[in-house]
C-alpha positions in Angstrom: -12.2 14.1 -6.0 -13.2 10.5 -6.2 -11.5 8.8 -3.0 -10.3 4.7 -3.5 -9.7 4.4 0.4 -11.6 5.1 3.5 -10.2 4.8 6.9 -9.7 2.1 8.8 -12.5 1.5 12.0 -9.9 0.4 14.2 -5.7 0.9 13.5 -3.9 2.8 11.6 -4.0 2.8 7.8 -7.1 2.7 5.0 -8.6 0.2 3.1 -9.3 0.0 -0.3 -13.9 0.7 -1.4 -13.6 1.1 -5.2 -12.4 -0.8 -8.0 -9.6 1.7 -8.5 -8.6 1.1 -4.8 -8.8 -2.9 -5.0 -6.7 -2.8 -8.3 -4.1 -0.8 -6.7 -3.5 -3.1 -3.8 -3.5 -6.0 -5.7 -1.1 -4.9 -8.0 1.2 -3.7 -5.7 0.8 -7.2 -3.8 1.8 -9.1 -7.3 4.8 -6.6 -7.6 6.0 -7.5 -4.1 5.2 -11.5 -5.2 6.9 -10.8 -8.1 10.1 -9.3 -6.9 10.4 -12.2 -4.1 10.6 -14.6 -6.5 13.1 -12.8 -8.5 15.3 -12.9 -5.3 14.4 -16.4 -4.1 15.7 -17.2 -7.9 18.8 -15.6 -7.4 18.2 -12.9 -9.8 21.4 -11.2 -10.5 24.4 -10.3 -8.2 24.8 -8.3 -5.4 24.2 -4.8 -6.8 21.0 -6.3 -8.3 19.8 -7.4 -5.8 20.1 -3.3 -3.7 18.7 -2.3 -7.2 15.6 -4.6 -6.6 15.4 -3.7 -3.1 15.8 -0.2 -3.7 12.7 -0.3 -6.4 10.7 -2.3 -3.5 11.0 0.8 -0.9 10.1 3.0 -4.2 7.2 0.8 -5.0 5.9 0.7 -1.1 6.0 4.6 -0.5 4.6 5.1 -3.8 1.5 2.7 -2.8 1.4 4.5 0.2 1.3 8.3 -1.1 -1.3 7.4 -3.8 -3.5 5.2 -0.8 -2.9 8.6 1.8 -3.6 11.2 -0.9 -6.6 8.8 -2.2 -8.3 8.5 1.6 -11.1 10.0 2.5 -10.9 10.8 5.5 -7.1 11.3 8.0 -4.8 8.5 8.5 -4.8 7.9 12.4 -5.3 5.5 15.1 -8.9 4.4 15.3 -9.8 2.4 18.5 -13.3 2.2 16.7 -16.4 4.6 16.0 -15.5 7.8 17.8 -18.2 10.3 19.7 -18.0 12.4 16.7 -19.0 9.5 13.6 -22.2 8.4 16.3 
């Protein structure tokens, strides 16, 4: 398996080493543009607007599965190189 991610040095949370990786995160950041400016243009009425939002929430734990599955390595709090990485 070819892993996009790595995790973080310090936090919580991955960050994006390959192409693949990159190009996930920065469409997922133009989605999230994207849908802000639909609302800030008062896309719709009320129900669109919980349709859009709802679709966000999709979008964000989608992003997040594919980065957690795509990881090498666990997702947990890092307070920087442990005894074991030395």
């Amino acid at each position: 398996m070819s892993y996009w991610f790595r995790p973080k040095r310090y936090g919580y949370g991955a960050t994006p080493i390959t192409w693949q990786g990159w190009l996930l995160t920065i469409a997922f950041v133009a989605l999230l543009i994207g849908i802000m400016k639909m609302l800030e243009a008062g896309f719709g009425g009320g129900q669109a607007r919980v349709a859009v939002l709802a679709a966000t929430a999709a979008a964000t734990v989608l992003f997040i599965w594919i980065s957690w599955r795509k990881t090498d390595g666990a997702w947990r709090w890092r307070w920087g190189t442990d005894a074991e990485e030395r």
